[in-house]
C-alpha positions as CSV (number, residue, x, y, z in Angstrom):
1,X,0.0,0.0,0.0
2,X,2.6,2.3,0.7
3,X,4.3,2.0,-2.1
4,X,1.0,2.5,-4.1
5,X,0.6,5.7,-2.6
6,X,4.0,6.5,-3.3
7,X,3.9,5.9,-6.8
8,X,0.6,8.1,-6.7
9,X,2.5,11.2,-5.4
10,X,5.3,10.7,-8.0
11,X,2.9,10.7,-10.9
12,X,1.1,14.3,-9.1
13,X,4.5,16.0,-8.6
14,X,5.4,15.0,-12.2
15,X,1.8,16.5,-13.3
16,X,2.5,19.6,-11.2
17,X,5.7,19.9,-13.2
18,X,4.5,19.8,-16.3
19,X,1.5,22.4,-15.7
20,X,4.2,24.8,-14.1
21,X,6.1,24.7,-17.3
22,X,3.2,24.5,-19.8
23,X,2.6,27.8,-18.2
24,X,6.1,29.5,-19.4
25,X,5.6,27.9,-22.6
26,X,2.3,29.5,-22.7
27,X,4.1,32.8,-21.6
28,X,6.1,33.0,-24.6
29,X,3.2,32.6,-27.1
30,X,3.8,28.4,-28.0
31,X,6.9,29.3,-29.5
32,X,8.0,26.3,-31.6
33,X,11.2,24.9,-29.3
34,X,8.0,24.0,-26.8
35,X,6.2,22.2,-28.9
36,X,7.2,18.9,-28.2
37,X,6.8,19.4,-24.4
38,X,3.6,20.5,-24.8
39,X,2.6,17.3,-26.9
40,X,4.5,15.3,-24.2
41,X,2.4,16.9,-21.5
42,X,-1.0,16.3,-23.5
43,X,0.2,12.7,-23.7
44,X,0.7,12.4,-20.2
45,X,-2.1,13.9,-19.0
46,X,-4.4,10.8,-21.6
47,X,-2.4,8.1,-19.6
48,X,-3.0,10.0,-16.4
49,X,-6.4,11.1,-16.3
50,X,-7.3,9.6,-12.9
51,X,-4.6,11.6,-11.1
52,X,-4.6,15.3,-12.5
53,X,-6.4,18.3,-11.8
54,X,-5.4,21.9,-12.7
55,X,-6.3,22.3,-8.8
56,X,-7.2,26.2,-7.8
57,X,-3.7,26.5,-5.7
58,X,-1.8,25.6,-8.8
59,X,-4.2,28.1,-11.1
60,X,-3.7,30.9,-8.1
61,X,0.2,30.2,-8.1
62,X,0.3,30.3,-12.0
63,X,-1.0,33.9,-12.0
64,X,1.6,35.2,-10.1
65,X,4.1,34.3,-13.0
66,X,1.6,35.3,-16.3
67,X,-1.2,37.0,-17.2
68,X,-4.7,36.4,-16.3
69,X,-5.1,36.0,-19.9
70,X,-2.5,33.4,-20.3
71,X,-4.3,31.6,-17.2
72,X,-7.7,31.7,-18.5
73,X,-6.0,30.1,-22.2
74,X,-4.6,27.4,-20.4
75,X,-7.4,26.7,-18.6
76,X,-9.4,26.2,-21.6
77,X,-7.0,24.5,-23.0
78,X,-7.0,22.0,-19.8
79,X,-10.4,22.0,-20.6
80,X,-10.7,21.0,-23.8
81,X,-8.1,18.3,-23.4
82,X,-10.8,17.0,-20.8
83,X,-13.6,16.4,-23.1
84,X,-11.0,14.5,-25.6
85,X,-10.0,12.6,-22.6
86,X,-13.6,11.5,-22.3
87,X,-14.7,11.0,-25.4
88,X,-11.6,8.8,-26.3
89,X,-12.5,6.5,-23.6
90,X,-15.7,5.9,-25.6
91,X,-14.0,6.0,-29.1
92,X,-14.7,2.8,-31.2
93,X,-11.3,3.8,-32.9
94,X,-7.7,5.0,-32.0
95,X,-7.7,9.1,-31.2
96,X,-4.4,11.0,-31.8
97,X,-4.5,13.8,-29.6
98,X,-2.9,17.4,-31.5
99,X,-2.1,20.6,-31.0
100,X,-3.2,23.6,-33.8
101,X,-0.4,25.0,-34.5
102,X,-1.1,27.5,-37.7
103,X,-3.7,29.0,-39.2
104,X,-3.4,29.9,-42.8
105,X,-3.6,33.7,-42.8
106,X,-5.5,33.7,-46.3
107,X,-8.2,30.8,-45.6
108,X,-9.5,30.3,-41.5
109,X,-11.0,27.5,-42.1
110,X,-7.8,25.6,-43.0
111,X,-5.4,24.8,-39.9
112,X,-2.4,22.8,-38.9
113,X,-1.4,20.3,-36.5
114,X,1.5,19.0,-35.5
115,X,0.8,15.0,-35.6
116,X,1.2,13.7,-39.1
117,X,1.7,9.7,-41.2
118,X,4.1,9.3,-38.4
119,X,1.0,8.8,-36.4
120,X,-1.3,7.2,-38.3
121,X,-3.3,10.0,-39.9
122,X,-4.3,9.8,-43.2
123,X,-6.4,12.4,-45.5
124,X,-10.0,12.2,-45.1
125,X,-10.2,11.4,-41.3
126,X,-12.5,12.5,-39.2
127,X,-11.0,15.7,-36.8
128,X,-13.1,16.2,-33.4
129,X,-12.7,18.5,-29.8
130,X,-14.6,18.4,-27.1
131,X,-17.1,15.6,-26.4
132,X,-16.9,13.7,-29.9
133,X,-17.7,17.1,-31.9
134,X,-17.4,16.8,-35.4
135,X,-15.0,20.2,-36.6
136,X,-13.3,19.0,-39.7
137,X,-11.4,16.2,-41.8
138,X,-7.7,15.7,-42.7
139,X,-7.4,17.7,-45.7
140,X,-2.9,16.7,-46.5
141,X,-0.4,15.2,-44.6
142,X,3.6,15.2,-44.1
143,X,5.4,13.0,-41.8
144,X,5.1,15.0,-38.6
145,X,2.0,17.2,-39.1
146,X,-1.0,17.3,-41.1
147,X,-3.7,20.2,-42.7
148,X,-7.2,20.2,-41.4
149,X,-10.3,21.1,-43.7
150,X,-12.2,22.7,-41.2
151,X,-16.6,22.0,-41.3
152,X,-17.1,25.7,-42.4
153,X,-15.1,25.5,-45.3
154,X,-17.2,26.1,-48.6
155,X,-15.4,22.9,-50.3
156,X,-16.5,20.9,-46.8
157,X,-19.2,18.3,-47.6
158,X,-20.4,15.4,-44.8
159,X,-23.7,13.5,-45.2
160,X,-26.0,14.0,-41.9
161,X,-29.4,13.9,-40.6
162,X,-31.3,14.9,-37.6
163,X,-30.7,12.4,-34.4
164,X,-33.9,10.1,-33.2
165,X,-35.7,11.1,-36.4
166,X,-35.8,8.9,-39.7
167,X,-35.9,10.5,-43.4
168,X,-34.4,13.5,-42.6
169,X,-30.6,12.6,-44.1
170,X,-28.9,15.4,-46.2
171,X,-25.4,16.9,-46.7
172,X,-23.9,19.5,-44.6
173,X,-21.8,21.9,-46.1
174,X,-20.0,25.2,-44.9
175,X,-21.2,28.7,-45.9
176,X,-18.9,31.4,-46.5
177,X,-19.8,34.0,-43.4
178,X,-22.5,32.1,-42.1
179,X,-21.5,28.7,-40.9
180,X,-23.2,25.4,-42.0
181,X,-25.6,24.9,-44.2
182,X,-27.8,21.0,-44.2
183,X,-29.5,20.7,-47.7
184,X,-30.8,18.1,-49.9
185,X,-33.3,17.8,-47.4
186,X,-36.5,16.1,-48.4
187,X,-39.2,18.9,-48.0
188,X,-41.8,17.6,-45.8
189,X,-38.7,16.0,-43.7
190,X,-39.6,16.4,-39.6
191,X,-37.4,19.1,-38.6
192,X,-37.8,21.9,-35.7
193,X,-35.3,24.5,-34.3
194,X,-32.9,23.1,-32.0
195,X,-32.6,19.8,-33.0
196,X,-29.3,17.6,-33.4
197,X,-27.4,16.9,-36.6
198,X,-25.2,14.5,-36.7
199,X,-22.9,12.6,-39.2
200,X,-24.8,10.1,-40.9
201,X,-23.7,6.6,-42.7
202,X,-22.2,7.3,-46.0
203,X,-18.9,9.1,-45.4
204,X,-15.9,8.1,-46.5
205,X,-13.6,7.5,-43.2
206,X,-15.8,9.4,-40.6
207,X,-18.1,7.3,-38.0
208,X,-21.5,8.1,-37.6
209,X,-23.4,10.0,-35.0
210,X,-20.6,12.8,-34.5
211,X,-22.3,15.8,-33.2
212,X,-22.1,18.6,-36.0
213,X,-24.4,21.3,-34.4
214,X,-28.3,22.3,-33.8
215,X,-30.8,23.4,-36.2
216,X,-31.2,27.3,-36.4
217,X,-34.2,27.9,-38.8
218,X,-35.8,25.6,-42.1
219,X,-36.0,26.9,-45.1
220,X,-38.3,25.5,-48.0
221,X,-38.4,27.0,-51.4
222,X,-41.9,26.7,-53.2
223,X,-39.4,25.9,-56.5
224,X,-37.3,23.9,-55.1
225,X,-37.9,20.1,-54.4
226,X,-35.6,20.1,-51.1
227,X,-35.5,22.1,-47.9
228,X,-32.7,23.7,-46.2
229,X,-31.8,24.6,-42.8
230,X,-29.1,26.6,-41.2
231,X,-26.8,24.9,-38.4
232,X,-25.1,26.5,-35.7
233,X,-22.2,25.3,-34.5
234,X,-21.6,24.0,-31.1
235,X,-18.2,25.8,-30.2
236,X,-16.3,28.4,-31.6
237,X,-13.7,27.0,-34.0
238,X,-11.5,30.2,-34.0
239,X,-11.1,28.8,-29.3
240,X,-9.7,25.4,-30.7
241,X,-6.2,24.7,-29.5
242,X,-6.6,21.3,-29.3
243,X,-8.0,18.2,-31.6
244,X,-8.5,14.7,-31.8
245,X,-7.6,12.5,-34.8
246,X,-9.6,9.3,-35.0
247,X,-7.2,7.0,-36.6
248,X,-9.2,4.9,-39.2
């Protein structure tokens, strides 16, 4: 027993040095020497789960040294890292766990991350955060990092329908300045405000029932033979800082 909880306060002091120095590395704006430690930590912290907790002495301590603002990132960050945590325990498939670490400057919905083939990610597969939340799909990949085709993106397409309701299966697709967009949808399909969308069957390397966002407003078009309906999204993509990578 003693040795159990021995090897339980090794594993916390370990986790309290790695917070301590993700918090410099936040300091100093993720400059790219860090990046491997952070990956490292994130690691970690999926083989850990049961014993870390960004506890409130550690978050008062950490203010003392940065920002409030650098605080308040890494503790979404911590967040989000939690959710992936959660939902990779549930994950049929393998989940590589990434950090964003670009954003092209010319297209937002495109991003990169730094796990790549070396990992086992391969175009077309399916990119999540948070609690199994459908954001994008692997777009090109190198050896050590990879481009993600985020949802909103105007060349994004992922078949979908409404969850607990049959007939209602169409494709979501991302509109420039608004979002996503679900069309193709059979006119009289059962549809209200608020309800889920999902991924449906049908897509090429991306399991079904991924949460994609709710239903804002329907839209049918007397000369059109399909409905539409605007989607909102569940999160704000421009917050992510970390994805998950389920490795088909």
């Amino acid at each position: 027993m003693a040795h159990k909880r021995e090897e339980r306060l090794s594993v916390r002091f370990l986790a309290l040095g790695f917070i301590i120095l993700m918090l410099f590395v936040v300091a100093v704006q993720y400059s790219g020497i860090f990046s491997v430690i952070q990956k490292s930590y994130r690691t970690f912290m999926l083989g850990h789960s049961g014993d870390l907790l960004l506890s409130e002495s550690v978050t008062s301590c950490a203010s003392c040294l940065v920002s409030t603002n650098t605080v308040q990132l890494l503790q979404r960050e911590n967040d989000q890292l939690r959710s992936l945590l959660s939902f990779s325990k549930r994950a049929k498939t393998r989940v590589a766990v990434a950090n964003i670490i670009s954003r092209d400057p010319f297209d937002s919905t495109l991003v990169t991350v730094d796990s790549g083939s070396a990992d086992g990610v391969a175009r077309n597969q399916a990119v999540v955060s948070g609690d199994g939340i459908l954001v994008g799909r692997i777009l090109a990949v190198s050896g050590e990092s990879a481009t993600v085709r985020l949802l909103t993106s105007p060349s994004s397409r992922v078949v979908a329908r409404i969850q607990g309701k049959s007939g209602t299966e169409g494709t979501v697709r991302g509109v420039v300045g608004s979002g996503l967009r679900f069309g193709f949808l059979a006119e009289q399909a059962d549809i209200a405000v608020n309800d889920l969308v999902v991924s449906a069957n049908g897509n090429q390397l991306l399991p079904p029932d991924l949460i994609i966002g709710t239903i804002k407003k329907k839209t049918t078009d007397a000369n059109n033979l399909f409905a539409t309906a605007d989607v909102g999204l569940p999160l704000q993509y421009s917050e992510l800082s970390i994805i998950a990578i389920l490795i088909q």
